[in-house]
C-alpha positions, -999 to +999 in steps of 0.1 A: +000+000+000+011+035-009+013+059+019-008+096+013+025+118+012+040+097-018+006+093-036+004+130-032+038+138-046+034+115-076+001+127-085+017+165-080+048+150-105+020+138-134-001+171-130+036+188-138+039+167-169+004+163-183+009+204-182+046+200-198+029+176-229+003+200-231+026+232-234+049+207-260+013+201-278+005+237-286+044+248-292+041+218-319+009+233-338+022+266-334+054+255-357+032+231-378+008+262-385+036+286-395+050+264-415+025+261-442-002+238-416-009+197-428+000+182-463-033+170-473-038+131-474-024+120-517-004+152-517+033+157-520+062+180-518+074+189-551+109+193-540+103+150-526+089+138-559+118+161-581+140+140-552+129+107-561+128+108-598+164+127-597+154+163-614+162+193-598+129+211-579+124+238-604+126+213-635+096+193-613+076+222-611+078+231-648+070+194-658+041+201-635+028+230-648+035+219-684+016+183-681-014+198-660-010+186-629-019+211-600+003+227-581-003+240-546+017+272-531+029+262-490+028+294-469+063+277-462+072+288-504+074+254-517+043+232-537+028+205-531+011+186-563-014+151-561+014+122-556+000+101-579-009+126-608+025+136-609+045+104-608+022+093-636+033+125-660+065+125-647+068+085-660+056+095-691+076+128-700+109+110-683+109+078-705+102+098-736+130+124-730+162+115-754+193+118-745+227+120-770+256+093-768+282+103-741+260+134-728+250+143-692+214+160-702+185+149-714+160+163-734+121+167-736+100+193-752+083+199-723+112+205-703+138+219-722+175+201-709+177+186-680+199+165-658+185+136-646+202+109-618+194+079-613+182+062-651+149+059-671+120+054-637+101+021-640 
């Protein structure tokens, strides 16, 4: 059996952190709403998709805007686009872009030259 004086002490000790949390909480939605607020569920960050097929961000956000896919302007200053939208155009405008023998760009009329790491995406 716990004595009064230590159940006091340790319900004093969780009052302290359930307040601490609490404080943590709001500091967290604070940050979270100054930075631009939630990525809606099927979106992405333009600068993550331009990431994962190996183009630079800005050549991402031209492909976007040249292929229709929406883009969305973050408080933060970067986009956000529909994850699945854009991976499908950038497929399409990625496998079609030629490259010359020995050369480190690529080329699509969509895009102009580019670089691109990484290979042809599957």
């Amino acid at each position: 059996m716990i004595s009064n004086v230590k159940f006091n002490e340790l319900e004093k000790r969780v009052d302290l952190l359930v307040s601490r949390v609490l404080e943590l909480e709001r500091h967290v939605r604070s940050l979270t709403d100054s930075q631009g607020g939630e990525i809606p569920p099927g979106m992405t960050p333009v600068a993550t998709l331009a990431a994962e097929f190996g183009i630079s961000t800005k050549k991402a956000e031209e492909l976007a805007k040249n292929t229709g896919v929406m883009l969305v302007k973050m408080r933060s200053g970067g986009f956000i686009a529909p994850d699945e939208k854009f991976r499908e155009a950038a497929r399409l405008v990625l496998r079609s872009a030629k490259r010359k023998y020995g050369s480190a760009y690529w080329f699509h009329p969509l895009l102009g030259k580019f670089q691109m790491s990484g290979g042809i995406p599957q």
